[in-house]
DOPABA-417538 format. One line per 3 residues: number of its first residue (from 1); their letters; for each residue x, y, z of C-alpha. Coordinates in nm, 2 decimals. Layout:
N
NUM> a> X:Y:Z  ...
//
This chain:
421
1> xxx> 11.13:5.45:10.30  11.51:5.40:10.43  11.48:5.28:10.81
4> xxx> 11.15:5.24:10.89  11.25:4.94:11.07  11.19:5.06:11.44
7> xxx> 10.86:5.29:11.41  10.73:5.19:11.79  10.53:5.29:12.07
10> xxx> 10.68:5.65:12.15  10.94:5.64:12.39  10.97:5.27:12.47
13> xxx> 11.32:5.16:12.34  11.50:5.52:12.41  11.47:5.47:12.78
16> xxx> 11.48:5.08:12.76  11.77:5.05:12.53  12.03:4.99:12.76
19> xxx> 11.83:4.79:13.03  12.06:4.47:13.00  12.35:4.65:13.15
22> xxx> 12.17:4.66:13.49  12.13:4.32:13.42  12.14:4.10:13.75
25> xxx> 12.26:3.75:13.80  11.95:3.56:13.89  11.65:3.60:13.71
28> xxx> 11.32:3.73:13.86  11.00:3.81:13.66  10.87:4.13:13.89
31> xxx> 11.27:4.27:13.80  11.28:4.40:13.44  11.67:4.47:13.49
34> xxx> 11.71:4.07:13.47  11.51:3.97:13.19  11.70:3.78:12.91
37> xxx> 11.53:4.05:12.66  11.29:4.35:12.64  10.92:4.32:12.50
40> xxx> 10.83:4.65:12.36  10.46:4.69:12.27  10.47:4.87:11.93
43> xxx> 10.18:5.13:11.82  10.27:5.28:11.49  10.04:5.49:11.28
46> xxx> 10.10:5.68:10.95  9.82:5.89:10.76  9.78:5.63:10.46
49> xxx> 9.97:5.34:10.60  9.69:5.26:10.82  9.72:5.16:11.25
52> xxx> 9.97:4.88:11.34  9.98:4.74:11.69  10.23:4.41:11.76
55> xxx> 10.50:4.28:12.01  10.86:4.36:11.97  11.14:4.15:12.17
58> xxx> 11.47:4.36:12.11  11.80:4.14:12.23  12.08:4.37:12.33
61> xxx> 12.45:4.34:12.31  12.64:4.64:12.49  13.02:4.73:12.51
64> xxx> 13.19:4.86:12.80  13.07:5.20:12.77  12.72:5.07:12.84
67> xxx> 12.63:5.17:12.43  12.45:5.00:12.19  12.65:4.75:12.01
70> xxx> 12.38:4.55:11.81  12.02:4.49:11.82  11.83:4.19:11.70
73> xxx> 11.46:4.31:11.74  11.19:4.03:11.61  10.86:4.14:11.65
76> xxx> 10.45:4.00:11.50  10.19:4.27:11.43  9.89:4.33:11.27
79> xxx> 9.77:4.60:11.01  9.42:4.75:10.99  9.51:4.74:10.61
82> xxx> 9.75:4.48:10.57  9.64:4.23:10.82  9.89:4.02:11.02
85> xxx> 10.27:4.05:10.98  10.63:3.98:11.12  10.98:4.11:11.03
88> xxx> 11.31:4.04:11.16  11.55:4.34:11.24  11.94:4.29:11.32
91> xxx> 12.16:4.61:11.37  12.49:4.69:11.45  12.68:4.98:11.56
94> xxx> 13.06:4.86:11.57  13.19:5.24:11.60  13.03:5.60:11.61
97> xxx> 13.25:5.58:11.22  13.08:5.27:11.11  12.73:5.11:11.11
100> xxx> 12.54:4.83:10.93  12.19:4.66:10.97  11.95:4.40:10.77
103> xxx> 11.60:4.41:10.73  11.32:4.16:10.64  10.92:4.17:10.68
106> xxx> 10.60:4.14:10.55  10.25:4.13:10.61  9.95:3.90:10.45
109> xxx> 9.79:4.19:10.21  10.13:4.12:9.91  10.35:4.34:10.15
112> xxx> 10.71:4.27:10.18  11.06:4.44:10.25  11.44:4.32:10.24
115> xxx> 11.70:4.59:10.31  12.06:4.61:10.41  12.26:4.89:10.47
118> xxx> 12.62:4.97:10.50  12.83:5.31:10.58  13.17:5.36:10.74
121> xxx> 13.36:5.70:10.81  13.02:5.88:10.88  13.27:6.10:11.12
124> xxx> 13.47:6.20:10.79  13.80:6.16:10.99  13.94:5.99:10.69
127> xxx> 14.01:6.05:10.37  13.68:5.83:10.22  13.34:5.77:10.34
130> xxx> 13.08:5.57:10.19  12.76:5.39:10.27  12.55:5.16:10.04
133> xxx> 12.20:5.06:10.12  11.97:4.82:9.88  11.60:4.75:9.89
136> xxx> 11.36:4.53:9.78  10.99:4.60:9.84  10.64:4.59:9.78
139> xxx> 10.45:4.89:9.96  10.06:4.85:9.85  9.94:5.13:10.06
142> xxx> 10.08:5.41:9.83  9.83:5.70:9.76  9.78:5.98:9.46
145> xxx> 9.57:6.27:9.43  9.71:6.36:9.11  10.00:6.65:8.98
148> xxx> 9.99:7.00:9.12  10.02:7.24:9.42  9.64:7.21:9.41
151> xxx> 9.56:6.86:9.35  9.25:6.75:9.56  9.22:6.56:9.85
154> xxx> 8.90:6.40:9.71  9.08:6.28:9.42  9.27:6.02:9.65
157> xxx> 9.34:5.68:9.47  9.57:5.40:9.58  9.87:5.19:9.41
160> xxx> 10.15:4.97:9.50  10.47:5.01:9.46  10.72:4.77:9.40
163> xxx> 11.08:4.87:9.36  11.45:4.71:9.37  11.73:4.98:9.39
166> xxx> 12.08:4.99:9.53  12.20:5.32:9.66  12.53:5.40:9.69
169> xxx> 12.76:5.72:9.77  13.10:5.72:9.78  13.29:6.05:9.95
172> xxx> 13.58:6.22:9.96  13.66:6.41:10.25  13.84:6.72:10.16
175> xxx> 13.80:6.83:10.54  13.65:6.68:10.84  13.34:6.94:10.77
178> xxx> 13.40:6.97:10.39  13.29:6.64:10.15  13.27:6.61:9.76
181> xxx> 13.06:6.26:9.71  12.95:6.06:9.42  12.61:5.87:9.41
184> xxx> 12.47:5.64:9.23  12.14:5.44:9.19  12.01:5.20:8.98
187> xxx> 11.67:5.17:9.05  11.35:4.89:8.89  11.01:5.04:8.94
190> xxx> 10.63:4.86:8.87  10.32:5.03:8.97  10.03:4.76:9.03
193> xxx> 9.67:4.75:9.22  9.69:4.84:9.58  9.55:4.68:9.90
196> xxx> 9.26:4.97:9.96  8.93:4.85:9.86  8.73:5.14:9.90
199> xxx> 8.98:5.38:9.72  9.01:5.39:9.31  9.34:5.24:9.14
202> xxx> 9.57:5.56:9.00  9.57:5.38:8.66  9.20:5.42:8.65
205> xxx> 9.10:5.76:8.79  9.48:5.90:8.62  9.51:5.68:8.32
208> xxx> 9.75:5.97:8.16  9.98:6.00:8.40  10.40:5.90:8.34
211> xxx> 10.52:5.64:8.53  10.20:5.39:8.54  10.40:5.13:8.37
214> xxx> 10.68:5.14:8.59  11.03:5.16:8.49  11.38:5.15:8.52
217> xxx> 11.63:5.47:8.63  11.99:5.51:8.66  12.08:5.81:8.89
220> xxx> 12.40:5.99:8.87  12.42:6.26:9.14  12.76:6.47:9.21
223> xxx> 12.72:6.66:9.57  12.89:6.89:9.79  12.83:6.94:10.14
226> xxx> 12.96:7.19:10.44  12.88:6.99:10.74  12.92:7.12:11.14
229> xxx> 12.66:6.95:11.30  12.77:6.84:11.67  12.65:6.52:11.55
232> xxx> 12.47:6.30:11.29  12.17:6.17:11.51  12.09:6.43:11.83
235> xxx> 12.26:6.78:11.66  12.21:7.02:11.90  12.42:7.30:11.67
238> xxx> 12.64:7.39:11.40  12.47:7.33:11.06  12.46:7.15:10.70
241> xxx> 12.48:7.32:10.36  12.46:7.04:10.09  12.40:7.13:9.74
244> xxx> 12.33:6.81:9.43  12.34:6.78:9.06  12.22:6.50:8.95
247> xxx> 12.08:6.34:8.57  11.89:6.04:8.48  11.87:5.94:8.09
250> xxx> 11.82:5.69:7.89  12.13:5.66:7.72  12.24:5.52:8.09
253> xxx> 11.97:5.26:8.09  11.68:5.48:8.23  11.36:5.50:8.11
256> xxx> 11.31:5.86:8.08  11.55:6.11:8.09  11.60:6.42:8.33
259> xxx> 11.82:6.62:8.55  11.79:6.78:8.91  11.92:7.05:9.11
262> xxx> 11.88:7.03:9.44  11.98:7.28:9.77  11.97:7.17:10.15
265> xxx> 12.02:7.41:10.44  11.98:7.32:10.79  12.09:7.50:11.10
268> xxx> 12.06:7.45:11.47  12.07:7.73:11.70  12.13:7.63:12.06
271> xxx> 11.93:7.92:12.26  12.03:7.75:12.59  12.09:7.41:12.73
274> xxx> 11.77:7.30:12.71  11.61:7.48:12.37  11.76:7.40:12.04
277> xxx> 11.58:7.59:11.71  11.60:7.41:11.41  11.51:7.52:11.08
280> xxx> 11.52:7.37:10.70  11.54:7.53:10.37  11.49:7.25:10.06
283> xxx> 11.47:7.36:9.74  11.47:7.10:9.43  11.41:7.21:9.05
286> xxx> 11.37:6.98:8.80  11.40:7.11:8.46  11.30:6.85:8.23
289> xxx> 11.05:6.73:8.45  10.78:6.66:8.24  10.99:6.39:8.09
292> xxx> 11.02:6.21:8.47  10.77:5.91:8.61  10.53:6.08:8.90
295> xxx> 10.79:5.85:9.14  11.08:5.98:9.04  10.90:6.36:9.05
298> xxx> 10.93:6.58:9.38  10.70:6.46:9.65  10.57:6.69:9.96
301> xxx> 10.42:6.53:10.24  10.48:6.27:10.57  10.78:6.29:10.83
304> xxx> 11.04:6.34:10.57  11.39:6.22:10.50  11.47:6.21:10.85
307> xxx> 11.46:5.81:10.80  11.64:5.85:10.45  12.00:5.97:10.44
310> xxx> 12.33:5.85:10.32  12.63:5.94:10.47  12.41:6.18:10.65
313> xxx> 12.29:6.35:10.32  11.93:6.43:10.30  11.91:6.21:9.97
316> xxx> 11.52:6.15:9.96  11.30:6.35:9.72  11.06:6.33:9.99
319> xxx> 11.04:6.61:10.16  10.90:6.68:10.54  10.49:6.82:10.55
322> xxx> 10.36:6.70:10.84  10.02:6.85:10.74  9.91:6.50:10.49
325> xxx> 10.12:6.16:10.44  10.37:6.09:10.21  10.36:6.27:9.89
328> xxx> 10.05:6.43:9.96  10.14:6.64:9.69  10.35:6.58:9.34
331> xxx> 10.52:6.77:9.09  10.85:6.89:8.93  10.94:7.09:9.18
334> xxx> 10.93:7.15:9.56  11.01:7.40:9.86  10.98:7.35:10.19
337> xxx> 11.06:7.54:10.49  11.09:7.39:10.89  11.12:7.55:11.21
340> xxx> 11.12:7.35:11.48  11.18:7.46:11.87  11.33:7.12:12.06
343> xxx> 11.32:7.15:12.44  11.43:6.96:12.66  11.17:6.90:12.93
346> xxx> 11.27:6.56:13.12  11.64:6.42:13.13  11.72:6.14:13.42
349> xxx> 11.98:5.84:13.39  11.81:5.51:13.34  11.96:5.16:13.31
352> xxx> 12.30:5.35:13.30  12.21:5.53:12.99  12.07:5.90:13.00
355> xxx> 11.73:5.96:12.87  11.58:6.30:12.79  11.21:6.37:12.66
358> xxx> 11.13:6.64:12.43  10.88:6.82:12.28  10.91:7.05:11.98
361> xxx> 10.64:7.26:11.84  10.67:7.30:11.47  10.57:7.50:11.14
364> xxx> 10.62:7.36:10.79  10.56:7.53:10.47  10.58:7.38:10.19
367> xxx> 10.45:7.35:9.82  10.50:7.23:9.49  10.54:7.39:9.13
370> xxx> 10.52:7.29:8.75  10.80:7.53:8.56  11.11:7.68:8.68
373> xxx> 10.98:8.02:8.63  10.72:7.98:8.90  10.80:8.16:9.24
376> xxx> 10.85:7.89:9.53  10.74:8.12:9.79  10.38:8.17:9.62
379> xxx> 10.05:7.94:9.77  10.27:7.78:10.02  10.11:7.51:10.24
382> xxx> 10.12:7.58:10.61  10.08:7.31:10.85  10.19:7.33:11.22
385> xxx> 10.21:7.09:11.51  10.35:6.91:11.80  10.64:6.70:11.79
388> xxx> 10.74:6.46:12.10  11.05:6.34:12.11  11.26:6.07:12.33
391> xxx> 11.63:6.02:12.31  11.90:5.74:12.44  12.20:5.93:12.37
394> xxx> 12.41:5.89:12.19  12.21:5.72:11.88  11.86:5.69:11.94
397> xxx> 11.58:5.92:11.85  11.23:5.83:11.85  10.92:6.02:11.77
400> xxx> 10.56:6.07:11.75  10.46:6.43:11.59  10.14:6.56:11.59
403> xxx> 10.08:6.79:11.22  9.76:6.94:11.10  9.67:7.15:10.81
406> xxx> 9.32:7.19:10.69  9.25:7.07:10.39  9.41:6.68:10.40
409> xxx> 9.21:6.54:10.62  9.28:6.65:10.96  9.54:6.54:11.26
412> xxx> 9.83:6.32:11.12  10.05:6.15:11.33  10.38:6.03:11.30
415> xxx> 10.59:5.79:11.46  10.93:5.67:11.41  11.25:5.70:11.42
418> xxx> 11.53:6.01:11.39  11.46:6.36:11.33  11.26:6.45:11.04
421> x> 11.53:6.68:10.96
//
């Protein structure tokens, strides 16, 4: 959920971004380059989430480098699911070590969103890093099919979810590529009746299942991570290794009690100035899983944690499946495998920044398990794709992917912003 601030029309604010630094004196309406601020039409579609079309108007501050400073990006919409809406966006980007942003929306169907985030040393040139992000939120578009690798797609019902969690991780740099980092979050979970109509609530179609109620969670996670990615945002190569430990329990104020073990590779592979290959490995195990709420379970399905990091961690048990939305499917555990070739097909300068399109073909596979015995690389899910890609380096990635496997309901397309992985 982290970030999903900026899902626009595919392309728009990459090469726009920096369009007040061309900025003349005297203002004429048939000269972008001296408007006061840039309207961005905004088109955003997820799988479950339903269409959203609306008007952004994104005020830029720049510093001398012609970079993105801050952002204050206001914009109305409407939902085919949640009807009309607005939110109000301010970000800020003091230092390529430091970052910060707050968040507000809604829309008229009981959805809402407050979040704030905060990180500095994301360049681990000093000795700590850490980033804290809260949320409050009401998200009644949320869909379940039930438990399993083989959970139906005609079983589809609908809930809301309502949450308030603060995230924090605080890291020690050992190296500039080596980190040890503590994490914790508290997190207060309700499950209520979603905004669908036409759909079943979960409660009544899975009146079994843990978690209906809600709850509460504390999560302690201890990780290590090897990190040489040429950068956070655009990496082009090196690679991160990141491996997590992590336990819940009600002797910390949690509801239920459980632990996790969790392994992250990612790798990019320049092959020449223009093709980058990047692939994924993600394997999570939960061993007392059976004890754990279905939201607190792993979760396969949508664009990922692309949108959800910390520190750039990979800290979302939602995994990247472009072949059904998000958690298409749920259980204890989860693997998942990306490939990914990004190539550079378009690069020009534009309003003093440079702008490159992409596009990226893709494979994911992917699936979910019960026990720990079970082999991760049986009945894996394939679904394959197009990704299309626009970048404003240094910062800026945004995205509209293309996925398709057959049996959840056809083409689903993405949009937002960053990588999924």
């Amino acid at each position: 959920m982290r970030s999903r601030w900026l899902k626009i029309a595919f392309a728009t604010l990459a090469f726009w971004a920096t369009a007040k630094a061309g900025m003349a004196d005297t203002f004429s309406l048939t000269n972008p380059n001296t408007w006061p601020l840039i309207p961005i039409p905004e088109i955003v579609t997820d799988p479950y989430a339903g269409t959203l079309v609306g008007l952004m108007t994104v005020f830029l501050k720049l510093d001398a480098n012609s970079q993105i400073e801050s952002i204050i990006a206001p914009d109305i919409n409407y939902n085919t699911l949640l009807g009309p809406g607005a939110n109000f966006r301010y970000l800020a980007y003091p230092s390529a070590d430091s970052q910060w942003y707050i968040i507000g929306g809604g829309s008229e169907q009981d959805s809402y969103s407050i979040e704030s985030d905060y990180a500095i040393g994301m360049a681990r040139q000093k000795r700590w890093s850490f980033e804290g992000h809260l949320l409050f939120a009401r998200d009644p578009t949320q869909r379940f099919f039930g438990l399993g690798n083989h959970s139906s797609y005609g079983n589809q019902t609908n809930y809301a979810l309502f949450q308030l969690y603060f995230d924090a991780i605080l890291g020690f740099n050992i190296t500039p590529h080596l980190q040890i980092a503590l994490r914790e979050q508290p997190r207060f979970v309700r499950i209520y009746r979603g905004a669908i109509g036409n759909l079943p609530y979960t409660g009544t179609r899975f009146p079994q299942v843990k978690g209906l109620n809600g709850g509460t969670e504390v999560l302690n996670e201890l990780v290590g991570s090897y990190d040489t990615r040429d950068s956070l945002e655009i990496p082009t190569s090196g690679g991160l290794l990141a491996v997590f430990a992590g336990i819940a329990d009600r002797s910390f104020l949690s509801s239920s009690s459980y632990s996790e073990f969790v392994g992250d590779a990612t790798h990019y592979l320049p092959i020449n100035k223009r093709v980058t290959l990047a692939g994924h490995l993600y394997l999570r195990y939960v061993p007392a899983g059976n004890e754990a709420p279905f939201w607190a379970r792993s979760w396969l399905g949508g664009d990922g944690p692309g949108e959800s990091s910390l520190l750039g961690l990979p800290v979302s048990y939602e995994q990247t499946w472009r072949g059904g939305g998000t958690a298409r499917y749920i259980d204890n555990n989860v693997f998942v495998a990306n490939l990914e070739v990004r190539t550079r097909v378009f690069e020009a300068d534009l309003f003093n920044t440079h702008g490159i399109a992409e596009l990226a073909p893709f494979i994911d596979l992917g699936r979910v398990f019960h026990d720990v015995t079970q082999d991760p690389l049986a009945q894996l899910h394939p679904a394959g794709g197009l990704g299309i890609r626009a970048i404003a380096l240094p910062y800026v990635v945004a995205y509209l992917d293309l996925g398709y496997a057959g049996n959840s309901g056809g083409i689903n397309i993405f949009t937002g912003i960053n990588y999924p992985f």
